[in-house]
KOLKEGU-226189 format. One record per atom (N, C-alpha, C): residue in one letter; x, y, z. Coordinates in steps of 0.1 Angstrom, whole numbers, padded with zeros to 4 digits, always signed. Atoms other than C-alpha are relative to their C-alpha. Layout:
N
aXYZ;...
END
This chain:
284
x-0006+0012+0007;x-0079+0123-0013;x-0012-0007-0008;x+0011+0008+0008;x-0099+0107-0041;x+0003-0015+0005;x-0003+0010-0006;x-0105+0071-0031;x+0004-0008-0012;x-0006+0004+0010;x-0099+0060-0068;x+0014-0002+0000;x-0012-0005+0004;x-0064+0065-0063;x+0008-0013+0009;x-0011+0010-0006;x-0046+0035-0050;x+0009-0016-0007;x-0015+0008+0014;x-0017+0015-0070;x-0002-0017+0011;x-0003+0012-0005;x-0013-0024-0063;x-0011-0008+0008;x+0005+0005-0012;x-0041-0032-0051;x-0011-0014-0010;x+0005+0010+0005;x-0062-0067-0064;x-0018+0002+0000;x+0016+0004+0000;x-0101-0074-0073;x-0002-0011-0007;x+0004+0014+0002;x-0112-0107-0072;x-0015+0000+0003;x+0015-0004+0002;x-0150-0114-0085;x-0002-0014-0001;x+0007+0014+0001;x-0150-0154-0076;x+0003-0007+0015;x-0007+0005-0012;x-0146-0173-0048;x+0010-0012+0001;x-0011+0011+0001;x-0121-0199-0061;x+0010+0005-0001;x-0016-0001+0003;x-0094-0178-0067;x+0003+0008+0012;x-0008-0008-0015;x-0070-0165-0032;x-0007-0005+0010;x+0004+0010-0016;x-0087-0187-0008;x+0008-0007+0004;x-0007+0005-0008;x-0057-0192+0012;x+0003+0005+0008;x-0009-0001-0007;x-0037-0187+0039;x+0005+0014-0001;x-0010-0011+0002;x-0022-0144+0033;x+0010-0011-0012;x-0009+0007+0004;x-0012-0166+0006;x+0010+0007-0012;x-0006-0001+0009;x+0019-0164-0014;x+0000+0001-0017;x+0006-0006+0012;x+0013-0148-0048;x+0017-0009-0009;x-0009+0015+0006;x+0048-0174-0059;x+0011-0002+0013;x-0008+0002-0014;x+0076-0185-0035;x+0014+0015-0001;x-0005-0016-0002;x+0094-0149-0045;x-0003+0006+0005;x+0001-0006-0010;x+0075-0130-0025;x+0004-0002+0010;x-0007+0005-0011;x+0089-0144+0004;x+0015+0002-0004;x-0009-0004+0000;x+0120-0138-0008;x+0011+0011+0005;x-0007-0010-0007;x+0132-0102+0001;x+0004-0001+0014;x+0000-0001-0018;x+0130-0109+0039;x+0009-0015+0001;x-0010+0011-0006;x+0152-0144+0036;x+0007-0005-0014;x-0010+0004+0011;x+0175-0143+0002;x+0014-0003+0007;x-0019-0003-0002;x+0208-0135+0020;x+0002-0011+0011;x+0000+0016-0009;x+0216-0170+0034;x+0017-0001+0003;x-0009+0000-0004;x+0246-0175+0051;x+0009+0013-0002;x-0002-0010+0001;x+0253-0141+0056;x+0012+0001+0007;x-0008+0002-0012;x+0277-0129+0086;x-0014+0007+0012;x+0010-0009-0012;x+0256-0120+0118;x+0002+0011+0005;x+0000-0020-0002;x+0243-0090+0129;x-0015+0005+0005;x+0017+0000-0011;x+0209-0076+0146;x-0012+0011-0008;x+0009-0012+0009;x+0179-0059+0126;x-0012+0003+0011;x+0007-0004-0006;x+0153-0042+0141;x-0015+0001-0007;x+0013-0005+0014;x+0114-0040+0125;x-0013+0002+0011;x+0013+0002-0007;x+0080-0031+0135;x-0006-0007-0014;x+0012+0005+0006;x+0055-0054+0121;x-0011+0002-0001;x+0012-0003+0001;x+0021-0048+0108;x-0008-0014-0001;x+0002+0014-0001;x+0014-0084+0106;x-0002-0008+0014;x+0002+0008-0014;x+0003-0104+0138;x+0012-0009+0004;x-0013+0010-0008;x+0030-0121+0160;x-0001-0014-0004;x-0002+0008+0006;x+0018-0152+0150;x+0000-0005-0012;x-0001-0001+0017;x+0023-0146+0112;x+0015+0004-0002;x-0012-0005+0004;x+0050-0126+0112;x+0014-0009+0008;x-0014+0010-0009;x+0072-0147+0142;x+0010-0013-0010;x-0005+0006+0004;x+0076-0175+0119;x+0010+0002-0015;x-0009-0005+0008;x+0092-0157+0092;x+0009+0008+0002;x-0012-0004-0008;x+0113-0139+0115;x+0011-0010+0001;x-0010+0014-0003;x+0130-0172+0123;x+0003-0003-0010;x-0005+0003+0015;x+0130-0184+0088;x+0015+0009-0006;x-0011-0007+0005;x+0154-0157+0077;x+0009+0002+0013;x-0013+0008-0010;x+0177-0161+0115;x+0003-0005-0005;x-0006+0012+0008;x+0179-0193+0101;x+0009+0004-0012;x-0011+0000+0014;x+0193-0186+0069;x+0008+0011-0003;x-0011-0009-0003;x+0210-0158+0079;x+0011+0003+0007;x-0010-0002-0010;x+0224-0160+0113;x-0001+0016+0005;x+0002-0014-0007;x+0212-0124+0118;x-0014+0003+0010;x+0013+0000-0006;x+0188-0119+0147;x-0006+0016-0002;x+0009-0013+0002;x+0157-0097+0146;x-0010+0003+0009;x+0011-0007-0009;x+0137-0077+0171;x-0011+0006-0006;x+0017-0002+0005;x+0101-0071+0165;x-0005+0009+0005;x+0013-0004-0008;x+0071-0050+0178;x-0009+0000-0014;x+0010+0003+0006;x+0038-0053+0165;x-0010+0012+0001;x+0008-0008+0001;x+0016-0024+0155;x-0012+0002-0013;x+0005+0001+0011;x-0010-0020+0132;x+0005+0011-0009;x-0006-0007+0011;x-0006+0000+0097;x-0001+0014+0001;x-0007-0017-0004;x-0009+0033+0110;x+0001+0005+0010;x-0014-0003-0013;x+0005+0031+0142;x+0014-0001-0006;x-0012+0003+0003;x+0033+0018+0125;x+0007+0015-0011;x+0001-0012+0011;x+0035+0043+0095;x+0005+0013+0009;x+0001-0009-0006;x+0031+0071+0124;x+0010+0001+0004;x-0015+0002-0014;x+0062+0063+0143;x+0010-0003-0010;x-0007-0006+0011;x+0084+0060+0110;x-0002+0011-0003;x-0001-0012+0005;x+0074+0088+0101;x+0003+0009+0011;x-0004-0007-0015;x+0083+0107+0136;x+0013-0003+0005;x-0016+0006+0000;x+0115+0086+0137;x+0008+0007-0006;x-0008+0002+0008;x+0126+0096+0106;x+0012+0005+0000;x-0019-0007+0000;x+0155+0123+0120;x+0010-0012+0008;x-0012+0011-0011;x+0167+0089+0143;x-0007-0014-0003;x+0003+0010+0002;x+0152+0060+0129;x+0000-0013+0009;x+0000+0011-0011;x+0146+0032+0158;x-0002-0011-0007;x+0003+0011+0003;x+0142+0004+0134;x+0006+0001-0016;x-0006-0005+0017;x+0157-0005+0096;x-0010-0012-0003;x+0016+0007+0011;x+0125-0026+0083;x-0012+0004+0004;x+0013-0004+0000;x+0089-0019+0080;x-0010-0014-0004;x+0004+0013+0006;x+0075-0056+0074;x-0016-0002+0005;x+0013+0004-0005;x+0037-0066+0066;x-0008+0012-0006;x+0006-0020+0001;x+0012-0039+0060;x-0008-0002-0017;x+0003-0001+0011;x-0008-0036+0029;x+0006+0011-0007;x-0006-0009+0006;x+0004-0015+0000;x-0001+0017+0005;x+0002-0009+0001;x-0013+0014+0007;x+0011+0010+0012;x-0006+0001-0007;x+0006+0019+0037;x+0019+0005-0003;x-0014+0000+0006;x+0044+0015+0020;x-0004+0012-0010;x-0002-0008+0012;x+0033+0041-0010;x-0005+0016+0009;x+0002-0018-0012;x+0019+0071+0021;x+0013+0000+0005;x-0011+0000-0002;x+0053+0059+0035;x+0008+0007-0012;x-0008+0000+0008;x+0070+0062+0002;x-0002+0011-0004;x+0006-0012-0001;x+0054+0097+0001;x+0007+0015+0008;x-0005-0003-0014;x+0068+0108+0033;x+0019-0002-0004;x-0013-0002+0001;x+0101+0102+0021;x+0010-0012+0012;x+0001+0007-0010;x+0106+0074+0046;x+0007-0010+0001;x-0006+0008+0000;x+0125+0047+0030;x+0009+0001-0009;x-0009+0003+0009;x+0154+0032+0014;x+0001-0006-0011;x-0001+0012+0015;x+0157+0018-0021;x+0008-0013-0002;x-0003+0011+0004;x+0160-0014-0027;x-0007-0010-0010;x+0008+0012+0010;x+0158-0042-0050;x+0009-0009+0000;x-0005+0012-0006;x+0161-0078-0036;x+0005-0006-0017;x-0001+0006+0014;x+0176-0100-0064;x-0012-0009-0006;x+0009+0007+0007;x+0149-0118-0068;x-0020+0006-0003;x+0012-0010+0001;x+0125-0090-0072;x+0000+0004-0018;x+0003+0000+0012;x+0129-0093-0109;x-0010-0011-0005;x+0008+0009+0003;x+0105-0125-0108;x-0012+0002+0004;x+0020+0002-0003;x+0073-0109-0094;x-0008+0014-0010;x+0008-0006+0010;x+0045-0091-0118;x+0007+0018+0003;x-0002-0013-0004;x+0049-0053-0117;x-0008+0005+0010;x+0006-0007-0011;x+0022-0047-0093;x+0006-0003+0013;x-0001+0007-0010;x+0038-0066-0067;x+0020+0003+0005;x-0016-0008-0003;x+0071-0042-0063;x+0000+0017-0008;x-0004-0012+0002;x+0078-0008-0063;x+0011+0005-0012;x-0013+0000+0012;x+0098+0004-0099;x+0011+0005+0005;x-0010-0006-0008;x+0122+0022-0077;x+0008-0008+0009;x-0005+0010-0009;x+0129-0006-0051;x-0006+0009+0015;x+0007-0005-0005;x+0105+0019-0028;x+0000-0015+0013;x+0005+0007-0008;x+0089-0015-0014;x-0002-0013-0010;x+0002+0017+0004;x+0083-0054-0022;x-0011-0007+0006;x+0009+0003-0009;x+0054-0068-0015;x+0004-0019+0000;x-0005+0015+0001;x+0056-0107-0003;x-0014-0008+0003;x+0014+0010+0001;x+0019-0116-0004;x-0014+0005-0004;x+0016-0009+0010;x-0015-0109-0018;x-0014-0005+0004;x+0009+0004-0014;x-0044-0110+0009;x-0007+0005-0004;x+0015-0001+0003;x-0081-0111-0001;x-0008+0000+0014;x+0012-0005-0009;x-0110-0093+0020;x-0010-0010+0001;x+0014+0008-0002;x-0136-0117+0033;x-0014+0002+0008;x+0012-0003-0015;x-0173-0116+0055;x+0006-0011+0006;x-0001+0012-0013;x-0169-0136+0085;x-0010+0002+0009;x+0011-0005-0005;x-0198-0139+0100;x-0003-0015+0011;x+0002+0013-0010;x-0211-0163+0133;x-0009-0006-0004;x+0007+0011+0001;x-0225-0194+0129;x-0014+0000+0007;x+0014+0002-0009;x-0250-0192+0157;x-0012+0011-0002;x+0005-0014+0005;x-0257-0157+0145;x-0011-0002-0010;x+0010+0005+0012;x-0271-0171+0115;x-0008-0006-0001;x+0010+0011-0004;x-0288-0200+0128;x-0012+0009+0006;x+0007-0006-0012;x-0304-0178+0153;x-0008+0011-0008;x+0009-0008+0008;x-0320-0155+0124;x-0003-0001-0014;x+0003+0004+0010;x-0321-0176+0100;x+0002+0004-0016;x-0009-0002+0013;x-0296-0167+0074;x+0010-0006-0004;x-0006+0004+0005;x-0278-0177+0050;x+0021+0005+0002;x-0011-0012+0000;x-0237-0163+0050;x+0000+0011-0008;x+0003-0005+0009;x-0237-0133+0033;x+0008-0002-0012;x-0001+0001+0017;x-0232-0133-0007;x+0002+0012-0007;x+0000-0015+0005;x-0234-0099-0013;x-0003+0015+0007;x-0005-0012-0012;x-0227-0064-0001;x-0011+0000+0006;x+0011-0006-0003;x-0260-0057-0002;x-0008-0008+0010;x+0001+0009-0011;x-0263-0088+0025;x-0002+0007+0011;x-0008-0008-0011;x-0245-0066+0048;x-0011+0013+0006;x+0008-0008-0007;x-0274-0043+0052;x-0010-0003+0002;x+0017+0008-0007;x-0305-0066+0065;x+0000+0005+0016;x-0002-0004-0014;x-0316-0053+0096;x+0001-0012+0012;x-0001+0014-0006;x-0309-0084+0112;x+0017+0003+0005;x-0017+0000-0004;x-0272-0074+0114;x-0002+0015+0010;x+0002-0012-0008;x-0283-0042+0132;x+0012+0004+0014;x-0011+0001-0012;x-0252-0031+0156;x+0006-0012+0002;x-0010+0012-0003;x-0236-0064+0151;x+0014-0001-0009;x-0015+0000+0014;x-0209-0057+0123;x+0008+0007+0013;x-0015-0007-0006;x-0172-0049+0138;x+0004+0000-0015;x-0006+0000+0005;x-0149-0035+0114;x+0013+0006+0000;x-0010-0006-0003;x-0116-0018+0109;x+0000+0016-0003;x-0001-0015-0004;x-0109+0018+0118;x+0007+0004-0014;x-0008-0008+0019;x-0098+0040+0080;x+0011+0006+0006;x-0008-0010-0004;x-0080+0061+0106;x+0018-0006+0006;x-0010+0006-0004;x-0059+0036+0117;x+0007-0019-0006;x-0001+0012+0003;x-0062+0005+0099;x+0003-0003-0016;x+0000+0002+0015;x-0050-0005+0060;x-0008-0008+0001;x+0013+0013+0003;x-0078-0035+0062;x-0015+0012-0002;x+0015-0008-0002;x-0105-0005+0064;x+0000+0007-0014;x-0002-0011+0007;x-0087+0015+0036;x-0004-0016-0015;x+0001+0017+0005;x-0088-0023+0015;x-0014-0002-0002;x+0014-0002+0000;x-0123-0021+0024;x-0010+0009-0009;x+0002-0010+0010;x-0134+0012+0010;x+0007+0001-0015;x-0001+0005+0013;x-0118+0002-0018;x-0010-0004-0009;x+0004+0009+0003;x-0133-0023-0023;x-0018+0004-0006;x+0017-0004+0005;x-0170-0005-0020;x+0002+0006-0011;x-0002-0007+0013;x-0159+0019-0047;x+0001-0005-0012;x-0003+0005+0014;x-0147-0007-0071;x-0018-0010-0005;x+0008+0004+0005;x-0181-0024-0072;x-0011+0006-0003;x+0009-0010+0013;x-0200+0010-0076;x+0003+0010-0009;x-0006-0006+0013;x-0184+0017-0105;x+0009+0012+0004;x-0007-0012-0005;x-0161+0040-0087;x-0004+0013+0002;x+0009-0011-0001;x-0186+0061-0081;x+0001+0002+0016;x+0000-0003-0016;x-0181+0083-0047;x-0010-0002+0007;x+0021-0001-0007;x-0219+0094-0044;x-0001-0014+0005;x+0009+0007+0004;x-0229+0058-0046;x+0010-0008+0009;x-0010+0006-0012;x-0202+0041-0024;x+0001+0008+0012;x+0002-0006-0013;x-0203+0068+0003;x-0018-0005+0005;x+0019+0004-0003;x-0245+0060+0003;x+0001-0010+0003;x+0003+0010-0003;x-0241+0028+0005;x+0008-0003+0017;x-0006-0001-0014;x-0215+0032+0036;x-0009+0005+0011;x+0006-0004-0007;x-0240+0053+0051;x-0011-0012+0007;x+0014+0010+0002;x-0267+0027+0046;x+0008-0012+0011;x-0009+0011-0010;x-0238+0003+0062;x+0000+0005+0018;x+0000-0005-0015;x-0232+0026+0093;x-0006-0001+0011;x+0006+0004-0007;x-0263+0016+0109;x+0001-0017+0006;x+0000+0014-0006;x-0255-0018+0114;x+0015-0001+0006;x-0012-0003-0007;x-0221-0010+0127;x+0002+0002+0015;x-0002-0007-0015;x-0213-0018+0162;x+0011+0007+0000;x-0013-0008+0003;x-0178-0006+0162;x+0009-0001-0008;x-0011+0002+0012;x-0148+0002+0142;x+0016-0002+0013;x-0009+0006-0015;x-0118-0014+0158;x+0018+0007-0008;x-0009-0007+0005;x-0083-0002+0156;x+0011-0006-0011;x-0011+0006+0009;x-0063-0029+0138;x-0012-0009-0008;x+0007+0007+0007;x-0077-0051+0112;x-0008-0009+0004;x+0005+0011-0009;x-0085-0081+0131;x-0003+0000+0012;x+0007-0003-0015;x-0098-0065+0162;x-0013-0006+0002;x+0016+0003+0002;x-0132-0074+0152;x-0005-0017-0001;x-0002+0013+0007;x-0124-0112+0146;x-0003-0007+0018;x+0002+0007-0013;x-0126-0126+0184;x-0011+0003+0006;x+0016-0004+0001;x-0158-0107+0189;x-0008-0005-0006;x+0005+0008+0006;x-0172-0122+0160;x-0002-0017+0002;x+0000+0014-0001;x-0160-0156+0170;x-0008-0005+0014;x+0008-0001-0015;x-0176-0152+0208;x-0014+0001-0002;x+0013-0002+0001;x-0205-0145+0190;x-0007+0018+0009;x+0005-0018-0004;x-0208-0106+0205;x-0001+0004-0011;x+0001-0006+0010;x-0206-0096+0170;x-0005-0010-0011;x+0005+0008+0017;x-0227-0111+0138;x+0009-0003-0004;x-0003+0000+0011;x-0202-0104+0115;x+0007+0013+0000;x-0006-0010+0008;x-0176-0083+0094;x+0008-0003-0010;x-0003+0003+0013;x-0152-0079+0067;x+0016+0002+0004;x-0010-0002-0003;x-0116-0091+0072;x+0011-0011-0009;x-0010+0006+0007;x-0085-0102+0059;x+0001-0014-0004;x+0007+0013-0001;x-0090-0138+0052;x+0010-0012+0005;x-0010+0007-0011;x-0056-0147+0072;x-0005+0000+0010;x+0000-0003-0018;x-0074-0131+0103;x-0012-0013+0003;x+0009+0010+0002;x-0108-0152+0092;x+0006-0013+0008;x-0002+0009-0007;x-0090-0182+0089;x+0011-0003+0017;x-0004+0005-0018;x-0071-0183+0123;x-0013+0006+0009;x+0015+0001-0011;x-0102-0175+0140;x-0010-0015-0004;x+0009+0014+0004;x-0117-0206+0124;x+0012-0010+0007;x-0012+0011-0002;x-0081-0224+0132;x-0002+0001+0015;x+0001-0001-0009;x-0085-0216+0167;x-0013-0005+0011;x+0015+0009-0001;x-0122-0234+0170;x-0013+0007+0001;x+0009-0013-0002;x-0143-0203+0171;x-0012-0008-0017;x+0006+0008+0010;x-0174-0217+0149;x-0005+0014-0007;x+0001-0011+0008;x-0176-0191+0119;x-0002-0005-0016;x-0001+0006+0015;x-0184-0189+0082;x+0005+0010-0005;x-0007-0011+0009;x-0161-0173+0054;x-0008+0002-0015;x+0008+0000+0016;x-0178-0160+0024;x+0011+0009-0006;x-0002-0011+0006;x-0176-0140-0007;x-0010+0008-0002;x+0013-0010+0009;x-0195-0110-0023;x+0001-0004-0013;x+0001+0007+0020;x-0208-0123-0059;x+0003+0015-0011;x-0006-0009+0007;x-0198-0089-0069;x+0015+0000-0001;x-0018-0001-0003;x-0162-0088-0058;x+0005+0004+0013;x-0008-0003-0007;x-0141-0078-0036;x+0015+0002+0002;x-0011+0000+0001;x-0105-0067-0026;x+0008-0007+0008;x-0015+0010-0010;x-0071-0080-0019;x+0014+0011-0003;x-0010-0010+0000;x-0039-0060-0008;x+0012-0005-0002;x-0012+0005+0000;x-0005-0067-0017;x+0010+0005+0009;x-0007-0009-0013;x+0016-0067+0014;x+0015-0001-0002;x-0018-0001+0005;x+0051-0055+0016;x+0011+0002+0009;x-0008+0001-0009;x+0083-0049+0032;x+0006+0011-0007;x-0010-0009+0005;x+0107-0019+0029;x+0010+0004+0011;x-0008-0002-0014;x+0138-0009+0048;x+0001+0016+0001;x+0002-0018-0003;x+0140+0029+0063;x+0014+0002-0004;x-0010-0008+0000;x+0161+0055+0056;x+0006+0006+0005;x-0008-0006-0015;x+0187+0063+0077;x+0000-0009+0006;x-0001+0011-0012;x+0182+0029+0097;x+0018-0003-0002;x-0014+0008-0008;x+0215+0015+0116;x+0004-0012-0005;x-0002+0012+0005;x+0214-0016+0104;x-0002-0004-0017;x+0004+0000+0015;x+0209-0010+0066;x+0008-0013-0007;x-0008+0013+0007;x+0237-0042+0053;x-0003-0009+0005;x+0005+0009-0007;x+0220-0065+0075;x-0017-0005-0008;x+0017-0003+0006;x+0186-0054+0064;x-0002-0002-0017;x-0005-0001+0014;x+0199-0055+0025;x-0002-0021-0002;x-0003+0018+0000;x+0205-0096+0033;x-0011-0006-0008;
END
């Protein structure tokens, strides 16, 4: 797989713009998952790639304005992926919610979902929905460093600024990050190195190498690496900048930077499976 190759995906080269919250790219994205308001009730099923406390409150949001309850579990993006796709002759769930793009278009690959298109999926840009009705994405999440406060103090650095930060031997075995094998935040990641050496493999694989030394572990979901960081067991890494900030929300003393070259952001989505039980529920 060339790493060049991935649709929907954002590069932001400042740090004023997407410093929010997994924030809402307009109040449409949020739409697909809670248009159908006063519906009749009925029970959907989803795994989420989104953390329980991100995704819970938009669960409720659309109960609310549906009257249709929804069961959860929580996996990351290719646990989740894995088990749709293993499902797919008996489908145990009719949504896929959360998850970076890359994610919904290996899904959409696999043959995995159902077509749809919410009504109000005619108000978001073209990158931010599938032409087919494939997938919808409902937010647009920029990659950040997160790195410990005491960590810095304690060696007398600044946060990092640039990639090339990330390889001072000072961070030696202290970076956590996310696993490629199992994590869209890792795949977001390598992106990301590619887009600032000019998409050049050579020169983005070298520099990962050059990175691998300072690498304590690679963790299995995106934000595995985020409570380590904030304990101070780990320097530093590179994460979603929802997982960031709740590790800052939670009182963990951390700084969020950017790279003055750039970095990426994933547009996350929702799609219903093919074959699910609940498909006119899931349509709402």
């Amino acid at each position: 797989m060339r790493l060049g190759a991935r649709p929907a995906a954002g590069f932001t080269r400042s740090k004023e713009s997407r410093f929010t919250r997994r924030a809402f790219v307009a109040s449409a994205l949020a739409a697909p998952f809670v248009s159908g308001s006063a519906r009749a009730a009925g029970a959907l099923n989803a795994y989420s790639i989104w953390p329980e406390n991100y995704a819970r409150p938009m669960m409720e949001a659309f109960e609310k304005a549906s009257g249709i309850a929804v069961k959860f579990v929580r996996f990351s993006s290719g646990e989740a992926l894995a088990r749709v796709t293993a499902e797919r002759n008996n489908p145990q769930i009719d949504v896929l919610f959360g998850g970076p793009v890359e994610t919904f278009t290996a899904g959409q690959s696999k043959g995995v979902f159902e077509p749809y298109k919410s009504p109000s999926s005619s108000d978001l840009p073209a990158r931010f929905k599938d032409k087919d009705g494939q997938w919808t994405a409902m937010a647009d999440d920029p990659l950040v460093f997160m790195t410990n406060s005491a960590f810095l103090k304690q060696h007398n650095l600044q946060p990092p600024a640039s990639w090339d930060d990330l390889l001072n031997p000072a961070y030696k075995d202290m970076l956590q990050m996310a696993d490629a094998r199992t994590s869209g935040t890792a795949v977001t990641r390598i992106f990301s190195i590619l887009q600032v050496h000019d998409r050049s493999e050579d020169a983005a694989f070298a520099y990962m190498k050059k990175l691998r030394k300072n690498i304590q572990s690679y963790t299995k979901s995106g934000g595995g690496g985020t409570l380590p960081v904030g304990l101070g067991q780990a320097g530093g890494g590179i994460f979603f900048i929802v997982d960031a900030l709740f590790t800052r929300q939670k009182g963990y003393d951390v700084q969020i930077s950017f790279p003055k070259e750039g970095i990426g952001s994933a547009a996350e989505c929702i799609a219903l499976i093919k074959g699910a039980k609940n498909l006119d529920p899931a349509r709402s």
